[in-house]
N, C-alpha and C positions, 0 to 999 in steps of 0.2 A: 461264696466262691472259695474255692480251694487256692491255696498258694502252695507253690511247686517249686520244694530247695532246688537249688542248683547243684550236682556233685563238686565234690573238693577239687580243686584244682590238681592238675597230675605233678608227679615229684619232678625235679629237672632232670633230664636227661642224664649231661654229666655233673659229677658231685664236684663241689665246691671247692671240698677238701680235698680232690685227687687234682682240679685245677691249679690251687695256690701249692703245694706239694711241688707238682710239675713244674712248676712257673720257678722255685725255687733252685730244685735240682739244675734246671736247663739254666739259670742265670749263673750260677756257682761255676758249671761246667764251661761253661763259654769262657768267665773270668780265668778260669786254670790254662784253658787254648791261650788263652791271650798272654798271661803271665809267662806261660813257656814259650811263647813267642817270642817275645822281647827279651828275655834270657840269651836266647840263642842267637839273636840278633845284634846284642851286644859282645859275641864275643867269649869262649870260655882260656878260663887260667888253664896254664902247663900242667898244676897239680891237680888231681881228681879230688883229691878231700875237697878241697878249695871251692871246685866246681860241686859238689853234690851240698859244702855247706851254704853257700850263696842261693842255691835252687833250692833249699829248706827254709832258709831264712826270707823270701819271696812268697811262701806258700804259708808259711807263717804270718806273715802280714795281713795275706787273703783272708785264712781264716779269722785271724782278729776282728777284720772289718767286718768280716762273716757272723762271728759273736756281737757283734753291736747290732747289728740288724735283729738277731732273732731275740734279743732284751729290748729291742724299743717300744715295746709294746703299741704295734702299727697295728691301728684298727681291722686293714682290710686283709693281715693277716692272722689276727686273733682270731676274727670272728670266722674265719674260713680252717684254722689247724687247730687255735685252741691253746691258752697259756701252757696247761700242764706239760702239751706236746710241744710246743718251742720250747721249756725250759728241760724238757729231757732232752732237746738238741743240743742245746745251749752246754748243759751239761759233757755228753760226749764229744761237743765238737772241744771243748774248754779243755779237756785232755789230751785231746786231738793237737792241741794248739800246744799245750805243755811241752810234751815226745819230738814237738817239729821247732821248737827252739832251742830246747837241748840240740837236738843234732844238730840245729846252725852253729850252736858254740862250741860242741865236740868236732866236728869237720874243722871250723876254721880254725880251732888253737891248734888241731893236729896239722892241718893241713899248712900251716905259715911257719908250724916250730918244723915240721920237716924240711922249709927251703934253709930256716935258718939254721937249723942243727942245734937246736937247744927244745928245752922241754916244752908239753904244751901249757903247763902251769907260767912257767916262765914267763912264755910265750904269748899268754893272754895279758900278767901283768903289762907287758911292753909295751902293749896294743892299747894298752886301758890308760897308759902313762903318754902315749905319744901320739895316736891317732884321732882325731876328734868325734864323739858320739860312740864308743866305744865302751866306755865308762857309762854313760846313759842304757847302751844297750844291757850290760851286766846287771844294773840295778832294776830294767823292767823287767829280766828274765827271773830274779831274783824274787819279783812283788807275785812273777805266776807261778812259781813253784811253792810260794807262801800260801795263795790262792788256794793252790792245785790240792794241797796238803789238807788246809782246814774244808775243801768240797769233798774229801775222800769218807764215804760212807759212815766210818767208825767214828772220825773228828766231827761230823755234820750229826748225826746222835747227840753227841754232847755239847753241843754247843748253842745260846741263847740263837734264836730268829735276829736279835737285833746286833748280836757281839757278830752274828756271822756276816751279816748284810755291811757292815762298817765295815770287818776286813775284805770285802768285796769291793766294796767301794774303790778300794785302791788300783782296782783292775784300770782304772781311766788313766791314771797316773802313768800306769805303764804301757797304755797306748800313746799316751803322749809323748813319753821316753824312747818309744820303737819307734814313731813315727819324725823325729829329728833325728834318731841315728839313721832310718834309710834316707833321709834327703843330706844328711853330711855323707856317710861313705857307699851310701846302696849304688855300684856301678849300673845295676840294669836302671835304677832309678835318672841318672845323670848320661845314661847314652844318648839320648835321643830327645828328642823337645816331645814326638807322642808318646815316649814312655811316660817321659813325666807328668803330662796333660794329664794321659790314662790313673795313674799311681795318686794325682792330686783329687780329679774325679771319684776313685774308689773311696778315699779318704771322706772326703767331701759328704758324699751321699751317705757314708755310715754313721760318720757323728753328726750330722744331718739329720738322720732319721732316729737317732737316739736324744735327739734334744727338742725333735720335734712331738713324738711319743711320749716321753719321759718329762717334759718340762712345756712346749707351748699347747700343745690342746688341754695337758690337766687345768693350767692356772686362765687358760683362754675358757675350757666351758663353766670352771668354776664362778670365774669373774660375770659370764653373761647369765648364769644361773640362781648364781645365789642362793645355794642349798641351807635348809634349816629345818629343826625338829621342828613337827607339828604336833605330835603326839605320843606317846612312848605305853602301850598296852600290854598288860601282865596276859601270857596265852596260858601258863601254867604256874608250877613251884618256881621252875627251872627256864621259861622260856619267854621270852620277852619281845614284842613286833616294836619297832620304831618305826614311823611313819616320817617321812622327807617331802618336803613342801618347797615351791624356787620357781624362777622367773620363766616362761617362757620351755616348759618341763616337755612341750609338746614337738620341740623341735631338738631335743633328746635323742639320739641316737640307740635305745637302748630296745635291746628285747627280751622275751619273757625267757628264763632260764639261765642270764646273765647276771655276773655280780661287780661288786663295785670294790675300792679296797677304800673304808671308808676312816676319815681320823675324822671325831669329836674335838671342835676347838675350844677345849674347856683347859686349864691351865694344866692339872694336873694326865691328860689325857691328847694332847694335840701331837704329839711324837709319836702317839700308835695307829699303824695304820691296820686293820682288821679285814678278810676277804669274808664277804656276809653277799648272799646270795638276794636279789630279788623275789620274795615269795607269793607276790602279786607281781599281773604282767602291768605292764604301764601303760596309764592311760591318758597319758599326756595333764594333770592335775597334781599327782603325790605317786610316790615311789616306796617302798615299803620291803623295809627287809626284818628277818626274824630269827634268832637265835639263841641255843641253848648256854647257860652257862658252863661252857668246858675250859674255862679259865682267867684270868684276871679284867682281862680285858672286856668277854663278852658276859661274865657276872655284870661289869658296873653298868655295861646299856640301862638296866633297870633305874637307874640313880641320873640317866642323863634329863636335864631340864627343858622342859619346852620353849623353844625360842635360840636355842645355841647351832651357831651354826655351823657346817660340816661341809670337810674340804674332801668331794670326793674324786676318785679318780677312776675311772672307765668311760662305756659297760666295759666290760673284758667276757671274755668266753662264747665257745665254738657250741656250747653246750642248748643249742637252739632246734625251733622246727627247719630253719634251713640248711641242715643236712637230712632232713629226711627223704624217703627212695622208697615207698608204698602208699598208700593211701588211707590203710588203718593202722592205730597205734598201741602200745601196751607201755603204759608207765608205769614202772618197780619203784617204791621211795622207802627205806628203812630208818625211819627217827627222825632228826630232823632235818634229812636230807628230802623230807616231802617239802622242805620250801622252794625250788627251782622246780619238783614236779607239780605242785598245786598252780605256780606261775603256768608254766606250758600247759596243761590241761586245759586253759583259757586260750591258747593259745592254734592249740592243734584243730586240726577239719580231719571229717570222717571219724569212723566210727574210734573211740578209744576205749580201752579198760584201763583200770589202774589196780595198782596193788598195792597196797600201806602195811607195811614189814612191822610189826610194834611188840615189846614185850609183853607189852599188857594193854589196856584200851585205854585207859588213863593219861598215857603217855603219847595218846595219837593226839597232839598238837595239831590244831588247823582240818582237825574231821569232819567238824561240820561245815567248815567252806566249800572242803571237799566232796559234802554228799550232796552239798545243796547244786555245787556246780555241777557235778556229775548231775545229776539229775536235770539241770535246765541244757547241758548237752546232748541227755541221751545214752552216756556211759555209763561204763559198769562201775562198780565201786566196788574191792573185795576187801575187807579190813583183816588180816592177818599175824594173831595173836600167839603167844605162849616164846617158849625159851629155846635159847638157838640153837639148842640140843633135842628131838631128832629137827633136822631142819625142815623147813612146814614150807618152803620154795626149792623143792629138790625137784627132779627131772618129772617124776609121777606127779605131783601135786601141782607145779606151775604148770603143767600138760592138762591138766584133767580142768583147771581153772580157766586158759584159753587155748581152748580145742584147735587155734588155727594160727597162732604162735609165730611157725616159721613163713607166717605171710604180711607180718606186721613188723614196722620198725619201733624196736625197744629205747623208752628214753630209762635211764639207770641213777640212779642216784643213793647212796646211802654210807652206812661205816667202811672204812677199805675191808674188814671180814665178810661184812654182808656182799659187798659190790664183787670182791673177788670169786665167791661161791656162786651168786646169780651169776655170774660171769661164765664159770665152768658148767650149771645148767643150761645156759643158751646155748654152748657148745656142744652139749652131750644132745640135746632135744635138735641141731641141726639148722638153729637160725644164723644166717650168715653175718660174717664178721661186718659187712658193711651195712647192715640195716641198726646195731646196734650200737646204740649212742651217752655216751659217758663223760664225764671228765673229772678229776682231780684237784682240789686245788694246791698249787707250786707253785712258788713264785721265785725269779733268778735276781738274781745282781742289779 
């Protein structure tokens, strides 16, 4: 008797990521209506400065709470935009935030020394000497402009992951500095009993969701999980699987293509936390991720002991089959960013090919998983060799490889050289920006 697959399930209609995006946009926008609402409702000063820096310092605020949201690393919208993508929010809105507190303190010094007739240097000392929370607010504006400095492209090159993540840290401090100076002097804040409801609400729900993100589901699933080495296997010279074993793995939230940000709780090693991809999907039993020695931290994996156990934190990343929008697929992996595509390969329905990007054959870590899964799928396997000069995935070659390209969704993974060039192939060859699916790993504040 023959048995008769059933076809893959059809992609969703609308994308996931264009839903939580919108969801976003529309909830921000509403908050700004409301903000100018109660603004206006309270009343504006004689002075214009006065009145444009109070409605800066208001929108100011928004955003901050707006910045907590897009760092609390909430499940349901990682997996739907994607860490790299909220932390290039996070990023421009962070600036965004910067420019909108200057003008609250540039407006009001000018605008209070003009009623008084003296400078606005002056003018601020007076305010910082006699008004209450005023002096708070200088010092939080002072932590973002320290912030703003060392996130500015040139100082963020030079500086460790861990020296920069500290002075970030400090960013909480001066939410909490903003947020007693608007409930001391913030007049829209003290107009009205629902501005303040509103104003305690906004508050509420962002360090809310940054403590609930950021601190009770890590130490909540770690505590019901009980992650630990099971086994720690040499793939290469250079490249190392460690296998992750724990309680109840099955009720895991986690999918193929996502990663973790994983510390070893070993003495000399518990303070690092490391983003390492999933390189098997999960199967509700062990969790397994694999990595090249590209520096201090992913060299000693080889040296970690069996039995030690690991505080991990996620899944994190958008980097899944559900944002897919076709039915067959083509995975590009250059090195050993074939660990999140050898995971999805397992993961994906309908037809796939894959492409393994490698300088030489030696260096294809995880090929024969690769060929054995392809093959109990059905896909294609292209192993793709030599030096990245002429490039062997230009617009002819990755064409002539899958003939039907622009009717499949690209999952991407590899060095940002390689990712960027595939990238500007898929654009020349005319496959649409939303069938192709990538991500980076960022991580904010």
């Amino acid at each position: 008797m023959t048995t008769v697959q059933s076809p893959p399930a059809p992609p969703t209609a609308i994308r996931p990521r264009v839903v939580a995006r919108t969801g976003l946009y529309a909830v921000l926008a509403a908050n700004a209506a409301v903000v100018a609402y109660f603004f206006a409702q309270a009343g504006f000063a004689s002075n214009a400065l006065i009145v444009i820096g109070r409605l800066a310092g208001l929108y100011g605020a928004l955003i901050m709470a707006f910045q907590l949201v897009l760092v609390a690393r909430l499940p349901w919208l990682d997996r739907r935009i994607g860490m790299d993508r909220l932390t290039a929010w996070h990023r421009w809105t962070g600036f965004a935030l910067l420019w909108t507190l200057l003008a609250h303190a540039v407006f009001i010094a000018f605008g209070y020394a003009d009623g008084a007739g003296v400078g606005p240097v002056t003018e601020l000392v007076d305010l910082a000497e006699t008004t209450e929370g005023v002096l708070r607010a200088i010092v939080a504006l002072g932590i973002i402009l320290v912030v703003g400095a060392v996130s500015a492209r040139y100082a963020r090159r030079r500086l460790a992951y861990e020296t920069w993540h500290f002075i970030h840290l400090y960013t909480y401090v001066a939410v909490v500095l903003a947020l007693t100076h608007q409930v001391a002097v913030g007049t829209t804040f003290t107009s009205s009993s629902a501005a303040k409801t509103y104003w305690y609400g906004v508050w509420t729900v962002a360090l809310g969701a940054v403590a609930l993100g950021r601190l009770v589901l890590p130490v909540w699933r770690n505590s019901r999980h009980r992650f630990r080495v099971s086994a720690v296997v040499p793939e290469s010279d250079n490249v190392v699987s460690v296998h992750i074993t724990g309680k109840d793995l099955d009720k895991l939230p986690a999918q193929a293509g996502q990663f973790f940000l994983w510390r070893f709780l070993t003495r000399d090693r518990w303070w690092q936390a490391n983003p390492f991809s999933l390189s098997a999907a999960p199967d509700g039993r062990t969790l397994r991720l694999t990595a090249k020695a590209a520096g201090a931290g992913s060299a000693a994996l080889r040296h970690v002991k069996v039995g030690t156990r690991v505080f991990a934190e996620g899944p994190y990343g958008a980097f899944t089959t559900l944002h897919r929008t076709k039915t067959h697929s083509l995975l590009i992996a250059g090195g050993v960013g074939v660990t999140p595509i050898r995971a999805i390969l397992e993961d994906v329905e309908g037809h796939a090919v894959v492409v393994y990007r490698v300088a030489s054959e030696r260096e294809a870590v995880l090929y024969d998983e690769l060929r054995d899964l392809a093959l109990a799928k059905g896909a294609e396997l292209h192993l793709v060799t030599g030096p990245p000069v002429p490039d062997k995935l230009a617009p002819s070659e990755l064409a002539r490889l899958v003939p039907d390209i622009a009717e499949r969704d690209v999952f991407l993974c590899g060095p940002p050289p390689m990712m960027n060039a595939v990238l500007r192939t898929l654009d020349d060859l005319g496959v649409p920006k939303r069938q192709v699916h990538f991500e980076r790993f960022s991580l904010a504040g």
